[in-house]
MARFI-774535 format. One record per atom (N, C-alpha, C, O): x, y, z. Coordinates in pm, whole numbers. Each point is the difference from the previous one (the first is absolute). Layout:
% MARFI-774535
X,Y,Z
...
***
This chain:
% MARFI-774535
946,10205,-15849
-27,140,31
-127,46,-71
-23,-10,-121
-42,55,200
-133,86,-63
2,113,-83
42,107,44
-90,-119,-183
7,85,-127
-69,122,49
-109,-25,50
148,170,-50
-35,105,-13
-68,108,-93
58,72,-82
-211,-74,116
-62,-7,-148
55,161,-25
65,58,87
-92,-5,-193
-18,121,-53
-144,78,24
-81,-16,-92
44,88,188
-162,31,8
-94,98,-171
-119,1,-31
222,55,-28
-21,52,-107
-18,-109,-133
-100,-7,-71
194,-54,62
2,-117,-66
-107,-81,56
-39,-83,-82
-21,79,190
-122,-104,30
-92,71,-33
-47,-40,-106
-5,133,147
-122,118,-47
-13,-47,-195
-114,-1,-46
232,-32,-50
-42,50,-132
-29,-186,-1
-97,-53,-54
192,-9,116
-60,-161,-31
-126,-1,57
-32,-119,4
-43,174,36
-101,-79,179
-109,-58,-123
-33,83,-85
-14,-203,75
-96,-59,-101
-10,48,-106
-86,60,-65
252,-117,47
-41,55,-161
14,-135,-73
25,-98,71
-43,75,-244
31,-93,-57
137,47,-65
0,104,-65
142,-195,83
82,42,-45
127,-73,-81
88,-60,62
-87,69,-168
105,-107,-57
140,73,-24
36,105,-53
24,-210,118
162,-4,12
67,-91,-176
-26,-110,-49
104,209,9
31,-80,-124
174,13,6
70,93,39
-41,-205,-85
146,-13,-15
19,-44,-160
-98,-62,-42
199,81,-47
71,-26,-105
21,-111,-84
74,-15,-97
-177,-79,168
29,-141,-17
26,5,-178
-53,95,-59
110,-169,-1
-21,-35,-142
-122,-92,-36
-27,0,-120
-51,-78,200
-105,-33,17
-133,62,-52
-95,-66,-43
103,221,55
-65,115,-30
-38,-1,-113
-121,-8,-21
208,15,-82
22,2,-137
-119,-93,-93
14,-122,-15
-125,196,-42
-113,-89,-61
-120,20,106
-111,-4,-52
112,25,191
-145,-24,55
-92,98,-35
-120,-25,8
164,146,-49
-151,70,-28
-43,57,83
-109,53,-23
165,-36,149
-36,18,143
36,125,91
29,24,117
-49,45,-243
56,169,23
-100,113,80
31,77,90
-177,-100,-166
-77,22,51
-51,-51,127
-25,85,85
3,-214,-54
6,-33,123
77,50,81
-44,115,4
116,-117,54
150,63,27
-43,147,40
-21,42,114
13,30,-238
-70,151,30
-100,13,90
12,92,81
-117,-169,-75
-62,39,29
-60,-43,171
-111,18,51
234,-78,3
10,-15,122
28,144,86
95,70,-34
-187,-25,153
60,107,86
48,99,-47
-33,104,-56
213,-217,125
114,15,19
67,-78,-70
-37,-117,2
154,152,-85
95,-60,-78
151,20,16
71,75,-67
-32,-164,174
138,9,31
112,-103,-93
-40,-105,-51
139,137,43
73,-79,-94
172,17,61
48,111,25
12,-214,-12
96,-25,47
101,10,-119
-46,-42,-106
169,88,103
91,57,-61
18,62,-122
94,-2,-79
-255,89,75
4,36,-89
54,191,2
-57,98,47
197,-114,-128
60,149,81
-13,107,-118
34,118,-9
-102,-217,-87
19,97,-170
-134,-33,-38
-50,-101,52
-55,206,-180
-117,-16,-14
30,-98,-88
94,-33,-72
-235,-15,107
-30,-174,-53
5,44,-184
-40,103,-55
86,-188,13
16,-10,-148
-135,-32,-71
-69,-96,33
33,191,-145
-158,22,-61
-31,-131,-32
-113,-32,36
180,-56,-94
-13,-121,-38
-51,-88,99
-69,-93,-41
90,103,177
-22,-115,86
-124,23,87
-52,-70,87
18,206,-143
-132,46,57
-118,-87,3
-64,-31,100
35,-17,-261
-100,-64,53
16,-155,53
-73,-90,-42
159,72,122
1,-153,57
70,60,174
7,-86,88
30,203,-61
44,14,123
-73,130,59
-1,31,119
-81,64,-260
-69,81,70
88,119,33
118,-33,9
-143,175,13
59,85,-37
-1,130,167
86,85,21
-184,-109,49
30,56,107
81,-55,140
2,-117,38
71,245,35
45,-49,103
9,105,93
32,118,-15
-69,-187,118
-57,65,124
132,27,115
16,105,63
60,-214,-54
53,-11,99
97,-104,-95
-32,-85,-84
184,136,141
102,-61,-14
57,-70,53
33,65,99
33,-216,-82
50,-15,91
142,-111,-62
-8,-88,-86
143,135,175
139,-19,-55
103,-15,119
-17,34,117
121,-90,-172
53,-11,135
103,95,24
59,33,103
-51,4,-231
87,179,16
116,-57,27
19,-5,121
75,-45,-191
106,-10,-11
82,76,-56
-66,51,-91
194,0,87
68,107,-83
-61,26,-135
-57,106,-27
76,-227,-74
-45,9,-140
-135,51,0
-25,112,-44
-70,-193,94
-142,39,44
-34,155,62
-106,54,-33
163,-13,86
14,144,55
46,95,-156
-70,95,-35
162,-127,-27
27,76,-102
-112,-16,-86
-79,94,-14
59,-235,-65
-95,27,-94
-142,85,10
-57,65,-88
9,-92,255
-122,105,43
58,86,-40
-40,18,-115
170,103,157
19,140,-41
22,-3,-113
3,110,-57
19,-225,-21
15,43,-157
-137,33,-79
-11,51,-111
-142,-114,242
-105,18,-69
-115,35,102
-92,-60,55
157,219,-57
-87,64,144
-150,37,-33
-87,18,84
71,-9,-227
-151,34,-32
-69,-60,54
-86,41,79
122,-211,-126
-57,-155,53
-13,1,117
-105,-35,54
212,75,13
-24,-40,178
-67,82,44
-80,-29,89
89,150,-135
-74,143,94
-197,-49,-70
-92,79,23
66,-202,-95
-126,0,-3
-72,-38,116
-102,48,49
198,-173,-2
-42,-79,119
-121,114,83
-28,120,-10
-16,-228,89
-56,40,101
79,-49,161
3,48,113
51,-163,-176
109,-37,163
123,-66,-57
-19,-59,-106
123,58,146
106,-102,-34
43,-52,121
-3,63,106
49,-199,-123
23,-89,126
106,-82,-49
6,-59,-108
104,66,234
127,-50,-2
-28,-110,63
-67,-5,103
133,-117,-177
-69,-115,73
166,-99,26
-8,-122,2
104,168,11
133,-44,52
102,8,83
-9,110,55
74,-150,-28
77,54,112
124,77,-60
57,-63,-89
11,220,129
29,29,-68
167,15,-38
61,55,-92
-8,-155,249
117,-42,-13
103,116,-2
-3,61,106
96,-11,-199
105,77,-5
-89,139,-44
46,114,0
-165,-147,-31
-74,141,-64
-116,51,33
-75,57,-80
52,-75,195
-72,55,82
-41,154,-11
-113,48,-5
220,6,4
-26,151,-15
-60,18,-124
-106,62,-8
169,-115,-104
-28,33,-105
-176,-33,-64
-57,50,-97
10,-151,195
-125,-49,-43
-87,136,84
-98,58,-47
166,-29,185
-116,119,72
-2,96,-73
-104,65,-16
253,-28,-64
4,150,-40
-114,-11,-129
-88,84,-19
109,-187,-52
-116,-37,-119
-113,23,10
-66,84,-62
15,-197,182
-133,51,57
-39,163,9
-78,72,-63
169,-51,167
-40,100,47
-4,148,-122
-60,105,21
121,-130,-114
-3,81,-107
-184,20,-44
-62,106,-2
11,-238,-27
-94,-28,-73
-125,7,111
-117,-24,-30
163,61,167
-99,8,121
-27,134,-12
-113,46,17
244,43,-56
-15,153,39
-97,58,-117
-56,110,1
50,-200,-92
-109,26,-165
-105,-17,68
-70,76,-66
-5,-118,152
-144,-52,50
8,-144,-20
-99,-62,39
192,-6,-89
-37,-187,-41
27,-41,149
69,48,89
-165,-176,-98
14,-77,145
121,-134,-39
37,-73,-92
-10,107,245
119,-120,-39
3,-70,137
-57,21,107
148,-114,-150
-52,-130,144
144,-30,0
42,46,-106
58,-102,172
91,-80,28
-8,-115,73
37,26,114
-72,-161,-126
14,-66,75
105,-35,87
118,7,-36
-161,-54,176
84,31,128
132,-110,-23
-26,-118,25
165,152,-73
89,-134,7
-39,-69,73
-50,-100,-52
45,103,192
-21,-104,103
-126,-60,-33
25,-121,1
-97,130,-17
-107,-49,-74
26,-98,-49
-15,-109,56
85,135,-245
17,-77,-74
128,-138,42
-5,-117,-40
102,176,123
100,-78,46
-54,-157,49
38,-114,-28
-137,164,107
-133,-83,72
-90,-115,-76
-44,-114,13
49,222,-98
-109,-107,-98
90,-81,-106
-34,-87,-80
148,137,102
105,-107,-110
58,-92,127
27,-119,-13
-19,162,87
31,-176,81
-162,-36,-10
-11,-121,-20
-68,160,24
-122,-88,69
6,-98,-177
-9,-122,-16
29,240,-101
25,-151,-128
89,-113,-16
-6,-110,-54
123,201,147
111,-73,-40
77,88,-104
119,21,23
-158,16,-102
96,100,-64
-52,174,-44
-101,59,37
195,-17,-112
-27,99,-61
-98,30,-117
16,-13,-122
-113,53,189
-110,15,-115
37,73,-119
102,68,-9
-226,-93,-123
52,156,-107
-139,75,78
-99,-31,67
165,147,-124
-80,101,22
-169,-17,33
-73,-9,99
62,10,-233
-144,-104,-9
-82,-16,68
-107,54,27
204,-194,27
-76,-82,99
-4,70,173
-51,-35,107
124,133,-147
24,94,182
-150,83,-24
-84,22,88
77,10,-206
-121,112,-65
-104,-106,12
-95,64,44
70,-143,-52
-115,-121,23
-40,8,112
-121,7,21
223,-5,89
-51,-39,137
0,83,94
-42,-7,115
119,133,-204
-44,117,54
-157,45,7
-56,15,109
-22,10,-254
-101,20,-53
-101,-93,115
-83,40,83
112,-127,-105
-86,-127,125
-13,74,117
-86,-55,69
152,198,12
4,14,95
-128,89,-5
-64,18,104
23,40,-223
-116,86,-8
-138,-48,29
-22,-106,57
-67,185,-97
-132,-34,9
-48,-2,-162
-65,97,-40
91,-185,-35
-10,-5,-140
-87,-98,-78
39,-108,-47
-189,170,38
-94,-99,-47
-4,-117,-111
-88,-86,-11
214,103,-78
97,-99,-82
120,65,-73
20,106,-59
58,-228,91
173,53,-59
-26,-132,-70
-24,-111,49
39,162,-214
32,-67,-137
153,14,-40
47,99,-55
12,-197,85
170,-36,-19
-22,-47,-165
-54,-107,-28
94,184,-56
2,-65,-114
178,50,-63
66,93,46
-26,-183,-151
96,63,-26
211,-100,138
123,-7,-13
-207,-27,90
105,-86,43
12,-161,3
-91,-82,3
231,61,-4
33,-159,-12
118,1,61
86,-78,-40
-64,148,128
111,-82,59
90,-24,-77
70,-93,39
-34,146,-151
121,-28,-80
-25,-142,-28
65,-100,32
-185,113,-105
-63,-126,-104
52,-156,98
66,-99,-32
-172,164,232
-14,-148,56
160,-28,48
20,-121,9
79,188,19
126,22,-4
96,-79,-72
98,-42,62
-112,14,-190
52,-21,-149
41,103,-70
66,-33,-99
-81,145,113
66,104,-94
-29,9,-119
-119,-15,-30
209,42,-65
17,11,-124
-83,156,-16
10,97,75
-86,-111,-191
-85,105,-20
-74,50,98
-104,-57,32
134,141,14
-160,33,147
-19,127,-41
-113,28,40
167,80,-107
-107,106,-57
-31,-19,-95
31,-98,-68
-154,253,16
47,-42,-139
22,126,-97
-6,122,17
33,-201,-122
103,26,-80
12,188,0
107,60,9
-225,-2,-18
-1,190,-47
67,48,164
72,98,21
-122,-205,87
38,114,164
103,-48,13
68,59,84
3,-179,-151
164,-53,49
63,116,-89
73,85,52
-101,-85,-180
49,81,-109
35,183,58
99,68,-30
-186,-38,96
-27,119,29
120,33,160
88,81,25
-139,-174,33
72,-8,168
134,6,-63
74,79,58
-13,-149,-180
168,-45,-11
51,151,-52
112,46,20
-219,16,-88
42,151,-61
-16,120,82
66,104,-6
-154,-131,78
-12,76,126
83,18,88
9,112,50
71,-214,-9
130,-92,117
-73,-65,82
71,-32,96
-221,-19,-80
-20,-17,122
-15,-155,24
-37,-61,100
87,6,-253
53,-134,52
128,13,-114
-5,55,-109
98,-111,159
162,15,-90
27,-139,-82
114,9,-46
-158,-99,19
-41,-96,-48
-77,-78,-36
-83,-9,91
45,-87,-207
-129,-38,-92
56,-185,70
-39,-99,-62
90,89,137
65,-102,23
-54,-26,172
20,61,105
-78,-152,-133
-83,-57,169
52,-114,85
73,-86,-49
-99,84,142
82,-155,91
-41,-80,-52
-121,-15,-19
228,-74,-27
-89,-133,-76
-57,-148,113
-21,-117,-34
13,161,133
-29,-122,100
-95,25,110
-109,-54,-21
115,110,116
-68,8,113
6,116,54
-93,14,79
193,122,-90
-46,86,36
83,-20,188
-18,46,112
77,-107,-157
47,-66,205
84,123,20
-28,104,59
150,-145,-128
71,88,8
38,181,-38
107,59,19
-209,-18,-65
-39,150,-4
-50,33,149
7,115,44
-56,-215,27
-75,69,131
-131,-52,33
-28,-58,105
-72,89,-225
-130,-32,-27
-34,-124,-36
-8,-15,-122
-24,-114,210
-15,-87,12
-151,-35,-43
-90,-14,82
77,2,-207
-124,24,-40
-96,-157,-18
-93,-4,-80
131,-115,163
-68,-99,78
-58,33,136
-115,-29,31
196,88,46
-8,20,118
-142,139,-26
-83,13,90
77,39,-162
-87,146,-6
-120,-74,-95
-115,43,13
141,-153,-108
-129,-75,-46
-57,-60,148
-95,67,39
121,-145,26
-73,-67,149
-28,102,80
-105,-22,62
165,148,-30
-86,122,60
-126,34,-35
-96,14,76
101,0,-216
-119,37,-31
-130,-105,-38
-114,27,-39
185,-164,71
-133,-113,-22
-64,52,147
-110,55,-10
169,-67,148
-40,88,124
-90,109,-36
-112,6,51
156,85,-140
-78,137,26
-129,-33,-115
-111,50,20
130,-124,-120
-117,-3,-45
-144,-95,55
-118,1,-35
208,-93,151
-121,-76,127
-45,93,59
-122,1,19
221,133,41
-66,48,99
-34,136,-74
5,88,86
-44,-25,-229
-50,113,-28
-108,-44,-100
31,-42,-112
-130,50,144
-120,-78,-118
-27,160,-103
-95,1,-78
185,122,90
-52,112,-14
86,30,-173
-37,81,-84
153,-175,75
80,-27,-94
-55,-71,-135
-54,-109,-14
82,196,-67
-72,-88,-161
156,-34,-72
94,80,-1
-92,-195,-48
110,-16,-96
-61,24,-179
-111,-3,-54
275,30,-1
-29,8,-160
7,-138,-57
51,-75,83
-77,27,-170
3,-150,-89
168,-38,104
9,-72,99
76,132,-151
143,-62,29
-29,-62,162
26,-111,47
-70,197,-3
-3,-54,150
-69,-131,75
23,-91,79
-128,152,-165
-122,-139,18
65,-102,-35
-22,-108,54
101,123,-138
5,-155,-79
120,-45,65
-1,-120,-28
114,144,104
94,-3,57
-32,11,168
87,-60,63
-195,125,26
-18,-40,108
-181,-37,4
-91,74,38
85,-196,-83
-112,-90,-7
-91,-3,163
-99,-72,14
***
């Protein structure tokens, strides 16, 4: 099924330079805060609470655009930190929303009636693009190939691993796991210790997607983790 862009959301991407950052524990030590800043646009995936002062200078401190899959917990911790969200300039639901559907529009639509832009991606859409992987993407990686649908003079993915190459163990780090568990918006410090199969998110099947998208998008920059893991 053909993705349904957002025309507002394309107007603020249209050539821009823009880095997408995720939580990786990877993060931790690069120094790469400023870089980071000083892209565009600075979207960051589940980030529902302000970034912790400490991790600033290696993840960088602005954010432009949110993007989450708005799940119950995820829905609360945003209202637990409406300053944060009402900074945005867009927030984007990047999941399907299953039993909570309403609850993700009424969210949105809260933070639409403030002036913030917000996007929902189309279920049928995503339904689509998880058979075309084979499974259930994370968020993320729906926000990856969403972003791809724009006109975006470079998207800098820094900050993901696939749940460290789909091995697990540690995959944030330590101040945003710390923060998410006190927040609620993750309820455990405790990760799949194997493959990730059985949560949904088949995170082999979503590594070989994206060897595809990085043949066919020359517009994509990777961080160290990436490079060195898709050679």
């Amino acid at each position: 099924m053909k993705y349904i862009k957002d025309e507002k959301l394309a107007e603020l991407l249209d050539g821009k330079r823009v880095a997408f950052v995720a939580p990786g524990a990877h993060l931790v030590g690069t120094g790469q805060g400023k870089k980071i800043d000083d892209y565009d646009i600075v979207i960051r995936a589940g980030q529902v609470f302000p970034i912790d002062g400490r991790l600033k200078r290696d993840v960088g401190e602005r954010t432009d655009i949110l993007l989450h899959s708005f799940n119950i917990i995820g829905i609360s911790t945003a209202n637990n930190n409406r300053e944060f969200i009402e900074s945005m300039k867009y927030i984007i639901c990047a999941m399907v929303g299953g039993g909570f559907v309403m609850l993700q529009n009424e969210f949105l639509g809260r933070y639409r009636r403030l002036g913030i832009g917000t996007h929902k991606v189309d279920e049928e859409y995503m339904k689509s693009f998880f058979e075309e992987i084979g499974s259930r993407a994370n968020s993320g990686y729906v926000g990856i190939n969403v972003l791809l649908k724009y006109n975006i003079k470079e998207l800098f993915l820094t900050g993901f691993s696939f749940y460290n190459m789909g091995e697990y163990g540690t995959t944030y780090n330590s101040q945003y796991l710390a923060n998410a568990i006190k927040e609620g918006s993750i309820t455990s410090n405790r990760m799949h210790p194997i493959t990730g199969v059985d949560d949904g998110h088949d995170q082999k099947k979503q590594i070989t997607h994206f060897k595809y998208l990085l043949k066919n998008n020359k517009n994509i920059k990777l961080d160290y983790y990436l490079k060195r893991n898709f050679k």
